[in-house]
C-alpha positions in Angstrom: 11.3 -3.2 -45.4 9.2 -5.2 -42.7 5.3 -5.0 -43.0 3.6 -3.2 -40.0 1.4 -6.1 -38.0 -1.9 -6.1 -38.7 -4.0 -6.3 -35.8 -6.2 -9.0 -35.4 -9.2 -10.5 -32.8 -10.1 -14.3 -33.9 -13.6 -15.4 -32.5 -12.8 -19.0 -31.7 -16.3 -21.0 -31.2 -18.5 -24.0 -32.2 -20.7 -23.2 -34.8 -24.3 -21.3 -33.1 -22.7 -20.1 -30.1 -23.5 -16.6 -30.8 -20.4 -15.6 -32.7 -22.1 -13.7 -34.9 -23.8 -11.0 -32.1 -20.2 -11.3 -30.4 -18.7 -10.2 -33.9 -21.4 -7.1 -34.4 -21.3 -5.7 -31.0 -17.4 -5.8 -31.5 -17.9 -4.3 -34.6 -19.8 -1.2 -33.6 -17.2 -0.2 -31.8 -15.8 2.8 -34.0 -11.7 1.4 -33.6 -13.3 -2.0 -34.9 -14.3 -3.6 -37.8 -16.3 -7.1 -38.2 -17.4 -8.2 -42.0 -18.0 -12.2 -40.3 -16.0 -14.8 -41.4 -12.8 -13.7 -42.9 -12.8 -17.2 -44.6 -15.5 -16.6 -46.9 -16.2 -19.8 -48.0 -20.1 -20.4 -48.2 -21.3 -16.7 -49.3 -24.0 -19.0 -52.3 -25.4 -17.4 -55.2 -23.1 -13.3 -55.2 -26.5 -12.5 -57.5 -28.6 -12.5 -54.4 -26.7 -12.8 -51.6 -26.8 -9.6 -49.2 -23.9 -7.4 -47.1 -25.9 -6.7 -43.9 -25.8 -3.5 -45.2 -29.4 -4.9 -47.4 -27.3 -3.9 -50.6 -26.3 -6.6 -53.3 -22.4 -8.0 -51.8 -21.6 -7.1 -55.3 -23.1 -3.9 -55.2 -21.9 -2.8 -51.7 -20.1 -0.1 -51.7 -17.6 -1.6 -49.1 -17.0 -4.6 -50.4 -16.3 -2.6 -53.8 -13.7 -0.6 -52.1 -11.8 -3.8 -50.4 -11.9 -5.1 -54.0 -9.7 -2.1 -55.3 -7.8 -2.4 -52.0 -6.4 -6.0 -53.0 -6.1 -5.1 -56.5 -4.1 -2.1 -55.9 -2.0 -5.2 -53.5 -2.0 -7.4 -56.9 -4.4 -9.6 -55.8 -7.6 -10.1 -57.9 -10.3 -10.6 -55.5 -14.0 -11.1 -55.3 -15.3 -11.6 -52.0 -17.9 -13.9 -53.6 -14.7 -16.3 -54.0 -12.3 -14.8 -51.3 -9.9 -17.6 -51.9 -8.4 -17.0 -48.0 -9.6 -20.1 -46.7 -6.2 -22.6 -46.0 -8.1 -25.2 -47.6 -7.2 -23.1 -51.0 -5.9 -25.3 -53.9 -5.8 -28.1 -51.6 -4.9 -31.7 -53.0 -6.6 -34.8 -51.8 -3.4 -35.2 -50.0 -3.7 -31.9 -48.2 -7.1 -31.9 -47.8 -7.0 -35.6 -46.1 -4.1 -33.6 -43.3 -5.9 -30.5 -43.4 -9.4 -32.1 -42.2 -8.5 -33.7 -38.5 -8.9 -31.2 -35.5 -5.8 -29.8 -34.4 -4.7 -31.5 -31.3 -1.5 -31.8 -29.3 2.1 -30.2 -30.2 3.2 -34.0 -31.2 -0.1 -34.3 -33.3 0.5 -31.4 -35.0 4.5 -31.3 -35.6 3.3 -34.5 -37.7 1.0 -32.9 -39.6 2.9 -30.4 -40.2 6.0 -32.9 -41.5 3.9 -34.9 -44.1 2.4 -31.5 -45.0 5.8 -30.3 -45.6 6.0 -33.4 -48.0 3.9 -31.8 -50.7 5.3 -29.5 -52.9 2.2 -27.8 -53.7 1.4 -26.8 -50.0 5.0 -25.3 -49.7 4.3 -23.1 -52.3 0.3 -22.1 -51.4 1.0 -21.6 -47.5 3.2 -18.3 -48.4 0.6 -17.4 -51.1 -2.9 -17.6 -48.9 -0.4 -16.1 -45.9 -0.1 -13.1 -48.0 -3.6 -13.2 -49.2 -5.0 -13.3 -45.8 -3.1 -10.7 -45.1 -3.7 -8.2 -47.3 -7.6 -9.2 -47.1 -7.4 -8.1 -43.3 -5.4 -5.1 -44.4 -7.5 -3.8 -46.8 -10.5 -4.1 -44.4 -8.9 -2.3 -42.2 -8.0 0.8 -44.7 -11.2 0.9 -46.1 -13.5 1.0 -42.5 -10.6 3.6 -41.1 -9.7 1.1 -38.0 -5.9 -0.6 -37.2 -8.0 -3.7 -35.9 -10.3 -6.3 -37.6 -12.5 -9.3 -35.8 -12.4 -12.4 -37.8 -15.3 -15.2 -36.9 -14.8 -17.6 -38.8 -14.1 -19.9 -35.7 -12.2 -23.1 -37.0 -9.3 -24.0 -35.4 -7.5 -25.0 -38.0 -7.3 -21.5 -39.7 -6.5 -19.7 -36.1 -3.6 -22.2 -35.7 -1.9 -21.2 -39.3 -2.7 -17.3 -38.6 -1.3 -17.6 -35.9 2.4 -18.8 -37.7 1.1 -15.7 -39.7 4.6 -12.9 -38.6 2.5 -10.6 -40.6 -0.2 -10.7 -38.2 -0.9 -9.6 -34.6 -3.5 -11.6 -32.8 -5.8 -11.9 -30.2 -8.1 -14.5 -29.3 -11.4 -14.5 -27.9 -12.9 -17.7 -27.2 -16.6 -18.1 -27.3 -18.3 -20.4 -25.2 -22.3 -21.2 -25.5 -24.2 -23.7 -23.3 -23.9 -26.8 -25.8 -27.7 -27.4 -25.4 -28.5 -24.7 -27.3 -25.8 -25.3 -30.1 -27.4 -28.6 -30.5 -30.4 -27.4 -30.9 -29.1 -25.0 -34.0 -27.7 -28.2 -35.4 -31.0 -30.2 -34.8 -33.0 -27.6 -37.3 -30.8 -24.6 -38.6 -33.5 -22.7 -40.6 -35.4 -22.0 -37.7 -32.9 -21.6 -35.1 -29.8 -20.0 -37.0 -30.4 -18.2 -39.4 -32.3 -15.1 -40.1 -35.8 -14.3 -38.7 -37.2 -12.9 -41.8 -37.4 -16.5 -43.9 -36.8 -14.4 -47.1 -33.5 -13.4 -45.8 -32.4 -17.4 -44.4 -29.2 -18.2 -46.8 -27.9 -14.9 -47.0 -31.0 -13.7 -49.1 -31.7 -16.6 -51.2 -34.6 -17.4 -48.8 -32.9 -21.2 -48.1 -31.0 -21.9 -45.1 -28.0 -23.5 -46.8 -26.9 -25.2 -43.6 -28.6 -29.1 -43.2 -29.9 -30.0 -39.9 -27.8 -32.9 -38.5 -29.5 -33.7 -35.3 -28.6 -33.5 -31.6 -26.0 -36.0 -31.7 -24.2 -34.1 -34.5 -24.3 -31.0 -32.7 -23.2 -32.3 -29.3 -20.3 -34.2 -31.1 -19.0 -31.1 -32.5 -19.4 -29.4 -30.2 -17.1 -30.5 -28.0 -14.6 -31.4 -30.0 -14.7 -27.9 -31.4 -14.5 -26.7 -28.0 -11.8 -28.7 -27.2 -9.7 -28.3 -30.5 -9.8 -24.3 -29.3 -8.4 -25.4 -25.7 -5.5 -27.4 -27.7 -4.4 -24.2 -29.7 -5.0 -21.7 -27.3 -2.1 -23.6 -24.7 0.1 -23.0 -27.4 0.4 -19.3 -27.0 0.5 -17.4 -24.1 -2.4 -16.3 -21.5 -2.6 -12.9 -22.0 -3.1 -13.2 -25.7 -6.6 -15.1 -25.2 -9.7 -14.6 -23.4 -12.9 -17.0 -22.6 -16.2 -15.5 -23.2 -19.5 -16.9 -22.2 -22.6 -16.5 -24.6 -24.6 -16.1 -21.7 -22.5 -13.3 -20.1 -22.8 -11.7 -23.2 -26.8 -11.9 -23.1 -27.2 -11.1 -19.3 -24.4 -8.9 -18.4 -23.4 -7.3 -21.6 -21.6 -3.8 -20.4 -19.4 -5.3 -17.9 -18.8 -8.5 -20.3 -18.4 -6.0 -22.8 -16.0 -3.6 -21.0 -13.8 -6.4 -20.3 -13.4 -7.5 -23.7 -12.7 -4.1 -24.7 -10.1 -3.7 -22.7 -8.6 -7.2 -23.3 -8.3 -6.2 -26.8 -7.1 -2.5 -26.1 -9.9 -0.2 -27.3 -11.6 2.3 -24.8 -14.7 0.4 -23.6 -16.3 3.8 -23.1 -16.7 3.7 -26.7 -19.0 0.8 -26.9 -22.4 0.7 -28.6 -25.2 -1.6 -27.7 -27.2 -0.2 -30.4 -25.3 -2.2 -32.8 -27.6 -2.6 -35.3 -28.0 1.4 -35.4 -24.0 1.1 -36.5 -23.4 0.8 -40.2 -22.1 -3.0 -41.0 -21.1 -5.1 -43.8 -21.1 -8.2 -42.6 -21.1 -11.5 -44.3 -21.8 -15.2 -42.3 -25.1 -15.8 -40.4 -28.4 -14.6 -41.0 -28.5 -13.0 -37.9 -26.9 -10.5 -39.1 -29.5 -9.3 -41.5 -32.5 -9.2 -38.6 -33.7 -5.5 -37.6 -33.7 -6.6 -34.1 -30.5 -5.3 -31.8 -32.1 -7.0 -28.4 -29.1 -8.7 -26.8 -31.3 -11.6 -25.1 -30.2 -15.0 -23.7 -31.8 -17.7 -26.5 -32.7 -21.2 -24.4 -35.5 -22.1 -26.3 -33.2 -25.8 -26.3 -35.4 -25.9 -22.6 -38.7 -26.3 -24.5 -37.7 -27.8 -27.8 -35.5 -30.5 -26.6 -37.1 -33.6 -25.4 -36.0 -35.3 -22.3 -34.9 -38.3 -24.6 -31.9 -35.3 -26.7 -31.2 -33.6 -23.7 -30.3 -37.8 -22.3 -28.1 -38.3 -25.8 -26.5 -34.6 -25.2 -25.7 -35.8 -21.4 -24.3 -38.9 -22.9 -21.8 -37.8 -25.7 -21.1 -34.4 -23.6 -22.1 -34.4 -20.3 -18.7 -34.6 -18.8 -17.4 -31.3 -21.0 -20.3 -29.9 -20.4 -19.7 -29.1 -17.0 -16.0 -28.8 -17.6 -16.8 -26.0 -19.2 -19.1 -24.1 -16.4 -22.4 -25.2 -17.1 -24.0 -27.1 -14.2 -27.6 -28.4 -15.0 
């Protein structure tokens, strides 16, 4: 007996280019459901980390139910360790073919051969398939919804759910002004995380994120940016969609309605009061603000100096106007 497809919308983005808001407006839609990053890999202490819900993640009553969802699958779970990411169990081996961006269909067949190599990634690939799965399955059952937004972003973990037969999926592809990202990368705390500072790290009152400067942040990115391009020609045009940050911020219901119907939900069911919607997210700090004002953030016009915006124009300029963005 085959497996009904679960449903699936992957936020594919550089890190800080608003992924998180995207998530959370797609989540208030009542025939959605966004907890963050389905890979659930950098949640920090479970004793104080918080569900945007403001409740304990081990005392949500959510994540609580998901937990008996997978059990009642066979999988022992604890979204404190989800164990979904592909980087599971990973030998040095793995972990050295694993880590390059996912390029070209040549690039990757050979990946894919010496990956094939290992023993131990034939056997975990069908495990964390399954896993993944019935993580995204048991979302899904506990919010009442047949479709569930993942934003976790990286490429790599889009390109082996998408060799997933048990999933159906849809991409949207999240593009922010790079300026800005590098700006998040420049000094995290204070431009991605929460507002609150006793809510930065998820509650532990620490952004757990390092800045990394302006170079770091252009670097990535692009090639982030560009690793999304190289997947997304692999499968076809009407399964994908490229979404501005900025038309999110300045023309939200028609960005919005569009999305909506790309994805197949009624757009007339949209909220923009998203925070008024009852989430249980897990990711960026954002998520944990009181504030639901969608507005365009370019404070990268004031707090970069003319000598980053000169090494952003250097290491991206070229992409950057690739990608729509002019000045």
């Amino acid at each position: 007996m085959n497996q009904k497809k679960q449903k699936l919308i992957y936020l594919a983005a550089a890190s800080h280019s608003g992924s998180t808001m995207t998530a959370m407006l797609l989540g208030a839609h009542p025939d959605l459901c966004s907890v963050g990053e389905l890979k659930a890999v950098h949640l920090g202490n479970k004793e104080s980390y918080l569900c945007s819900c403001k409740s304990l993640v081990s005392q949500c009553s959510f994540w609580q139910g998901v937990t008996d969802k997978m059990q009642s699958k066979g999988q022992n779970f604890c979204i404190s360790e989800a164990k979904t990411d592909i980087r599971m169990g990973a030998t040095p081996y793995i972990f050295k073919l694993l880590k390059p961006l996912v390029r070209n269909k040549f690039m990757e067949f050979v990946r894919d051969s010496l990956l094939n190599l290992s023993p131990v990634w034939r056997k975990n690939l069908p495990t964390l398939q399954q896993r993944n799965f019935d993580y995204a399955q048991s979302i899904a059952e506990q919010a009442g919804v047949e479709t569930v937004v993942d934003s976790s972003k990286i490429g790599i973990r889009l390109k082996y759910l998408l060799k997933n037969k048990n999933f159906d999926i849809k991409v949207i592809w999240v593009v922010r002004d790079g300026r800005g990202v590098s700006l998040a990368y420049k000094n995290p705390s204070e431009y991605a995380d929460a507002k609150d500072p006793k809510f930065r790290g998820g509650g532990a009152g620490k952004t757990q994120e390092h800045g990394r400067g302006v170079r770091q942040g252009a670097h990535e990115w692009v090639r982030c940016n560009q690793e999304t391009e190289a997947i997304l020609a692999t499968i076809p045009k009407n399964n994908w969609i490229k979404v501005h940050y900025e038309d999110i911020c300045n023309n939200t219901e028609a960005t919005l309605n569009n999305i909506f119907n790309f994805t197949g939900v009624d757009p007339n069911k949209k909220r923009l009061d998203f925070k008024s919607v009852e989430h249980h997210v897990i990711g960026n700090g954002m998520r944990l603000d009181d504030s639901e004002e969608i507005k365009l953030d370019e404070r990268w016009k004031e707090q970069l100096s003319d000598e980053e915006l000169a090494i952003f124009e250097q290491v991206a300029g070229e992409y950057h106007r690739k990608l729509g963005y002019a000045e």
